[in-house]
N, C-alpha and C positions, 0 to 999 in steps of 0.2 A: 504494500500500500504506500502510495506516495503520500509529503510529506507538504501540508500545505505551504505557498511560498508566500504566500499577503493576506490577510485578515481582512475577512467579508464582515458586510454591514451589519451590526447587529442591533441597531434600532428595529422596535417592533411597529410593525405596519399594521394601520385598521385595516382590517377582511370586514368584507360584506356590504351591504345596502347602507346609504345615510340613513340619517335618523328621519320618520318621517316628518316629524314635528320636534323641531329644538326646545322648545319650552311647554310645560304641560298649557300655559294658557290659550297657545295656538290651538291644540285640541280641544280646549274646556270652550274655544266657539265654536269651532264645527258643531260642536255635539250639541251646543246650547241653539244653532240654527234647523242640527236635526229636530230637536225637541219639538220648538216652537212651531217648525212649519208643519210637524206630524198631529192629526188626532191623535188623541191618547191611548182610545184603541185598536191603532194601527202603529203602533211602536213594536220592534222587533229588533233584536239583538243583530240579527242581517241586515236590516235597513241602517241601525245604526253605522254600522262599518261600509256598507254603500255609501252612506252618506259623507263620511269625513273621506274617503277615498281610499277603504284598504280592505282586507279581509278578516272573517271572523278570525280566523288564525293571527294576524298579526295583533287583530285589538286584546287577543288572551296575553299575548307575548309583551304588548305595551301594559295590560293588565297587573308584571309581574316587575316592572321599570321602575327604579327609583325615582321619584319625582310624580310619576303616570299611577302609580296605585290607587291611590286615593277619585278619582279622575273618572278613571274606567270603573272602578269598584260601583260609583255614586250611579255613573250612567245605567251601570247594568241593573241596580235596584230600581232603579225608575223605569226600567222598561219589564223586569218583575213587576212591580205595583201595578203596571198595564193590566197582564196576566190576570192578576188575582181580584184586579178592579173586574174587569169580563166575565171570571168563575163566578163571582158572585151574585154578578146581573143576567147570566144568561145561562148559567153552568154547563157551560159546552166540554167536551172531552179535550178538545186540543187546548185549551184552556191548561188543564190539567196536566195534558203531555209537556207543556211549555214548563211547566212550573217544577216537575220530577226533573226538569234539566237545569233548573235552579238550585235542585236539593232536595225538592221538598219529596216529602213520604206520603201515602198515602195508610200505612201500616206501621202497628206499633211493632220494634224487633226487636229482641230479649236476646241476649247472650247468657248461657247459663255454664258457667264452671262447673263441671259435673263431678271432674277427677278432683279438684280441690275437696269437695264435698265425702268423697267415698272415700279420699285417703286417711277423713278422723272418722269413719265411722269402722265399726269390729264388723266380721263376717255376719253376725246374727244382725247388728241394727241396720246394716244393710239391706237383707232381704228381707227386715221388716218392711224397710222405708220400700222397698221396690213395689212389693205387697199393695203398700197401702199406695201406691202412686197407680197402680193397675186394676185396682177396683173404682180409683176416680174417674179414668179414661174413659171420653164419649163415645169412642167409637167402636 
C-alpha cells in the first residue's frame, strides 16, 4: 500500500438538500396561511405539507428539528382538533381512522405480568388462583 504524499481536505462538507425554511417563522406563515384559507373541516395533515411546499415525510423530519418542534407539533394538533371536531358532529368512521393515526385508541389495553405474579406464588396457591381464574371465564 502506498504511502500518502499530501494531506487531503479535511473540513467537513454539508451532504444533502438546504434547509427548507431557515427560520421556524418562515414556516409558522405558511402554515398560519394554510390554516386560514382552509375550513376547519377540510384540514389534513397532506394539505398541510401541500400547502407550505413539501411532503408529509419531510414535515415528520422538520417535526423532529430543533427550533421546528414546537411548530409542527402545534400545527399537527390543530388539524387533530379538525378530526375530533367532525367525530363529534357527524361520527363518521374516517373520522376515527384519522384520529388512530394521531394515537388515539379506541380500546382499553392491559399488560398483565403474569411471570412476576406466579414467581411469589407456591405450586398449591397457584392452581388455586388458576382455578379460580377458570370458573370466572365467559367463554
Amino acid at each position: 500500500m502506498a504511502k500518502p504524499t499530501e494531506l487531503t481536505d479535511t473540513i467537513k462538507k454539508k451532504v444533502g438538500h438546504p434547509p427548507k425554511w431557515e427560520t421556524p417563522q418562515q414556516l409558522i406563515d405558511l402554515i398560519n396561511a394554510y390554516l386560514n384559507d382552509t375550513p376547519v373541516d377540510e384540514l389534513t395533515v397532506t394539505g398541510l405539507a401541500l400547502a407550505i411546499g413539501t411532503t408529509r415525510e419531510t414535515l415528520c423530519v422538520y417535526g423532529k428539528k430543533e427550533g421546528f418542534v414546537e411548530t409542527i407539533e402545534q400545527a399537527k394538533l390543530i388539524v387533530e382538533n379538525s378530526y375530533e371536531l367532525s367525530l363529534r358532529a357527524n361520527g363518521r368512521s374516517g373520522d376515527i381512522f384519522a384520529l388512530k393515526n394521531f394515537g388515539w385508541k379506541d380500546k382499553t389495553e392491559q399488560t398483565v405480568d403474569l411471570k412476576a405474579a406466579i414467581v411469589d406464588l407456591s405450586a398449591d396457591e397457584y392452581k388455586k388462583a388458576r382455578l379460580e381464574m377458570l370458573e370466572k371465564d365467559d367463554c
